[in-house]
C-alpha positions as YAML, in Angstrom:
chain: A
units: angstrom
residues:
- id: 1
  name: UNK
  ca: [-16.44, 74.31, -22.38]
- id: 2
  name: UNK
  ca: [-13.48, 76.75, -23.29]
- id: 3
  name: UNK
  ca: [-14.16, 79.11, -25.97]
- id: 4
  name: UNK
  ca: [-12.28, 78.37, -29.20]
- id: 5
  name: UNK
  ca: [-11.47, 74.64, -28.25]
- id: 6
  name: UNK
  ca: [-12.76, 71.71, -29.35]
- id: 7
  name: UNK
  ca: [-13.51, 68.69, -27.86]
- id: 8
  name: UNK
  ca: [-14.18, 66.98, -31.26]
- id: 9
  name: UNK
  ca: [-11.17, 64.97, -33.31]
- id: 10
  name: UNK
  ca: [-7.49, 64.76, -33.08]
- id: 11
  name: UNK
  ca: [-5.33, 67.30, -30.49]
- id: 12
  name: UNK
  ca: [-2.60, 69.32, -31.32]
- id: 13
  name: UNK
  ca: [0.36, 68.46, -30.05]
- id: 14
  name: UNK
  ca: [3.67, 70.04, -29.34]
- id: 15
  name: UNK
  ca: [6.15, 68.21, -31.68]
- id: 16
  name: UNK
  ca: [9.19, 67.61, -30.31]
- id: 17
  name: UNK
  ca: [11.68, 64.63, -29.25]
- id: 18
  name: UNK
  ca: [10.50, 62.01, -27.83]
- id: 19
  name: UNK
  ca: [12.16, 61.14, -24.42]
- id: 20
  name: UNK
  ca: [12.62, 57.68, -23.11]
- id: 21
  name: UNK
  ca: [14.07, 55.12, -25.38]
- id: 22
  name: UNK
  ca: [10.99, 52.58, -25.20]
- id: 23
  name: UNK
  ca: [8.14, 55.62, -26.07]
- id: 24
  name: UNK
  ca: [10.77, 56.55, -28.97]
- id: 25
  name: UNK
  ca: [10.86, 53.09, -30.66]
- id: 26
  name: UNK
  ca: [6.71, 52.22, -29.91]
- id: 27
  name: UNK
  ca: [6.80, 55.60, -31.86]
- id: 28
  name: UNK
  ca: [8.83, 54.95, -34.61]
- id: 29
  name: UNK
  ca: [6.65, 51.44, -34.92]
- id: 30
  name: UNK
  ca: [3.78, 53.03, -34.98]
- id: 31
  name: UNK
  ca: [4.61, 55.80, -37.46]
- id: 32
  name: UNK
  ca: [6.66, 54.00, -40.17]
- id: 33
  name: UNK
  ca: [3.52, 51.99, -41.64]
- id: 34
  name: UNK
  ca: [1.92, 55.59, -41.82]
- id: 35
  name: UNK
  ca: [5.25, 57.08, -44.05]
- id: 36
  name: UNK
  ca: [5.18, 54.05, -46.02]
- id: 37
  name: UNK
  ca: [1.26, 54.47, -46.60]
- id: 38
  name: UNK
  ca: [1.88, 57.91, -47.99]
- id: 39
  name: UNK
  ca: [4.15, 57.07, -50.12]
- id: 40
  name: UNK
  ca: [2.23, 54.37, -51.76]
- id: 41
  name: UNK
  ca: [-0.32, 56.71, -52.39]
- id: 42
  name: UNK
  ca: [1.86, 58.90, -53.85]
- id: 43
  name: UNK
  ca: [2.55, 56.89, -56.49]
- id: 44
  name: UNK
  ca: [-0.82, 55.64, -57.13]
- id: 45
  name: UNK
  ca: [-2.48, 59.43, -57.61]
- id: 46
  name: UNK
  ca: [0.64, 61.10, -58.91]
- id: 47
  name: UNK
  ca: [2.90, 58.46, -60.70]
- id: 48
  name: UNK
  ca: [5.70, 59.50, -58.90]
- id: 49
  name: UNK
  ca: [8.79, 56.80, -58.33]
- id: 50
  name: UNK
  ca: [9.28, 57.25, -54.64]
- id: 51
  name: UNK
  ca: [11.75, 55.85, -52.42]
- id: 52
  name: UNK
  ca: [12.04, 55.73, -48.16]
- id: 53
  name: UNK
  ca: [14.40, 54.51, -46.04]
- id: 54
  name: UNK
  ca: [14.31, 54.71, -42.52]
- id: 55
  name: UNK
  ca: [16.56, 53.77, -39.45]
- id: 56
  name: UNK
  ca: [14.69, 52.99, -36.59]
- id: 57
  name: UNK
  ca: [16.09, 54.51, -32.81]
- id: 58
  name: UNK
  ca: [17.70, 50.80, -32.61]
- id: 59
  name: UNK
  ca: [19.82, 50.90, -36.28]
- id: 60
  name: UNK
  ca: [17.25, 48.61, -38.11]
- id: 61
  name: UNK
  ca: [16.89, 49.66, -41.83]
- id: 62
  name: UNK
  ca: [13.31, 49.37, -43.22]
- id: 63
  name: UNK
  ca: [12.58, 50.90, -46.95]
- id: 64
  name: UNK
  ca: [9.86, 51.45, -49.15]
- id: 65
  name: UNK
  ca: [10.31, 52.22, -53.24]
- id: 66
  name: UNK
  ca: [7.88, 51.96, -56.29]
- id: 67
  name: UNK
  ca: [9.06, 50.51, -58.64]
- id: 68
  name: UNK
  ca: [11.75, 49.84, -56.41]
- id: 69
  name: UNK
  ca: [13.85, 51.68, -53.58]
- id: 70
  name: UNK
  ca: [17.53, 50.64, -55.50]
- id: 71
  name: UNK
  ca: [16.11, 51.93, -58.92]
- id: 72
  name: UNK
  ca: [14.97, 55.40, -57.07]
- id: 73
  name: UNK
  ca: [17.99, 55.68, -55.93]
- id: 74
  name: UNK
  ca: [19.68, 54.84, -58.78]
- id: 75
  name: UNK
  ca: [17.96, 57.49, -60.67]
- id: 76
  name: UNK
  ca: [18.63, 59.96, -58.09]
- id: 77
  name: UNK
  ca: [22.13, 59.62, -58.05]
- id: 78
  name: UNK
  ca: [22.42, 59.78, -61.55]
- id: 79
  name: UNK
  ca: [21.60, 63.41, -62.11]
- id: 80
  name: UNK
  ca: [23.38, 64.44, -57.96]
- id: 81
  name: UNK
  ca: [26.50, 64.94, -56.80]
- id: 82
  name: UNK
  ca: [28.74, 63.16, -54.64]
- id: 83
  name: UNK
  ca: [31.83, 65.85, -52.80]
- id: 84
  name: UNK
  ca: [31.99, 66.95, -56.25]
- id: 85
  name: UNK
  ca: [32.20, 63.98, -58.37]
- id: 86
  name: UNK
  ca: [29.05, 63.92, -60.80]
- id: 87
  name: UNK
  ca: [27.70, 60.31, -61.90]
- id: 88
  name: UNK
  ca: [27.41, 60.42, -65.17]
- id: 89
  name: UNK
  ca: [30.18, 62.87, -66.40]
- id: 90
  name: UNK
  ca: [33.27, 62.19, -68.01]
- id: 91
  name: UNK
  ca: [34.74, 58.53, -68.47]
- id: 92
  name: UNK
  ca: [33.22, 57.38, -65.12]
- id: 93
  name: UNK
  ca: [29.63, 56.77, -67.17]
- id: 94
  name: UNK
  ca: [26.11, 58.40, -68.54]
- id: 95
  name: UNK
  ca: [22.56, 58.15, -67.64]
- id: 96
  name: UNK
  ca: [22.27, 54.83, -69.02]
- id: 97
  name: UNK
  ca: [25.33, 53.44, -66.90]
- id: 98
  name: UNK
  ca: [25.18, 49.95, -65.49]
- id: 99
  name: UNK
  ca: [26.33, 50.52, -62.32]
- id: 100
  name: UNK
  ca: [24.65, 50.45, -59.16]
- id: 101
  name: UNK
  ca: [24.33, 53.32, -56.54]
- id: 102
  name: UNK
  ca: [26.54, 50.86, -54.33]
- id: 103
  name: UNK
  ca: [29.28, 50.38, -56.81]
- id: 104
  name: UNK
  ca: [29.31, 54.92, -56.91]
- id: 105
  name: UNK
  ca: [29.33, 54.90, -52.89]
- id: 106
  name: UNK
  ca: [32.41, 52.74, -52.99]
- id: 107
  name: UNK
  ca: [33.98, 54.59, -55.41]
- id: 108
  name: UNK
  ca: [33.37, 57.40, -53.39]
- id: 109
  name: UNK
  ca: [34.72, 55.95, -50.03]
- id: 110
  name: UNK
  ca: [37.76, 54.88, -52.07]
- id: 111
  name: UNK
  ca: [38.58, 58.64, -53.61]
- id: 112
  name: UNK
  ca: [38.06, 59.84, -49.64]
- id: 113
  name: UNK
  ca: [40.40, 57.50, -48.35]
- id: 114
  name: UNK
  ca: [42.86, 57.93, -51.10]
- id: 115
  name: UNK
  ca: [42.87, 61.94, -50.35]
- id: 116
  name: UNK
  ca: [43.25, 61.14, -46.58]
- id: 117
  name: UNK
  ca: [46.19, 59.30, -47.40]
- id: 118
  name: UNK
  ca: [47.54, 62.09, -49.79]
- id: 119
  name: UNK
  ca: [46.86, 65.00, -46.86]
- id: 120
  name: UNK
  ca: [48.52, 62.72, -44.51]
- id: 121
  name: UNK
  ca: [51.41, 62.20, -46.97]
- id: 122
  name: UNK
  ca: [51.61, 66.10, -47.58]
- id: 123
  name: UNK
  ca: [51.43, 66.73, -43.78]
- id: 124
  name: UNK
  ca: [54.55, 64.63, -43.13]
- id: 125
  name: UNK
  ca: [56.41, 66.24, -46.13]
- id: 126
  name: UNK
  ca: [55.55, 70.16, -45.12]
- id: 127
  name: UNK
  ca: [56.54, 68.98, -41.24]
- id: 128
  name: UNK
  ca: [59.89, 67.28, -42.68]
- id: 129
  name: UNK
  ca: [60.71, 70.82, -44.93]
- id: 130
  name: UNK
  ca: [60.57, 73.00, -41.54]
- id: 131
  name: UNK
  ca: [62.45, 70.80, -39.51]
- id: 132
  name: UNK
  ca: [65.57, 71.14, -42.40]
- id: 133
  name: UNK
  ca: [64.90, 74.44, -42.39]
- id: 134
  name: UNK
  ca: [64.91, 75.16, -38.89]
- id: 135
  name: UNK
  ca: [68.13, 73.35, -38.43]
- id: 136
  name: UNK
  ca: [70.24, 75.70, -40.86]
...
């Protein structure tokens, strides 16, 4: 026997990605009971609200939340920031606001697209200003 090594319980292991896309989902399987374990218990001993979500190596979404994952991450996006927009300040709600952390996403994807637009807009205008001026 090699000094300083046991034979006795679990190896170490190098961590690092997984190659092959069968070993990385038979991973992921394997694991995600484990995650979801742990976080159970983490609200048993500690009392904690706790929410998981996962995407598997194949784009299937699996979640865990006590008391549930949408009220977690409710909560949590009620004190966070989105790009700089705050839920709960100003006329867009407070802490007791009805609406749902799918309802802020949206309004988030909308306020993107709408300052796309706008840089798009203000692209064509500055491009538009130096052709005139080019021409005098």
């Amino acid at each position: 026997m090699v000094k300083g090594k046991s034979t006795k319980g679990r190896q170490r292991f190098e961590m690092k990605s997984i190659e092959g896309e069968e070993a990385c989902q038979v991973c992921f399987a394997k694991r995600r009971p484990s995650l979801f374990k742990k976080a159970s218990e983490l609200t048993t001993l500690c009392g904690a609200e706790v929410a998981v979500v996962t995407l598997s190596p194949v784009g299937k979404c699996f979640s865990f939340g006590h008391p549930s994952t949408s009220s977690v991450a409710d909560r949590f996006l009620a004190v966070h920031t989105f790009d700089g927009l705050t839920k709960g300040s100003g006329s867009h709600g407070s802490q007791g606001s009805t609406g749902t952390s799918h309802e802020m996403n949206q309004q988030v994807m909308e306020l993107q697209q709408l300052m796309e637009s706008e840089k798009r807009r203000k692209d064509r205008a500055v491009e538009a200003m130096e052709r005139e001026s080019g021409g005098l």
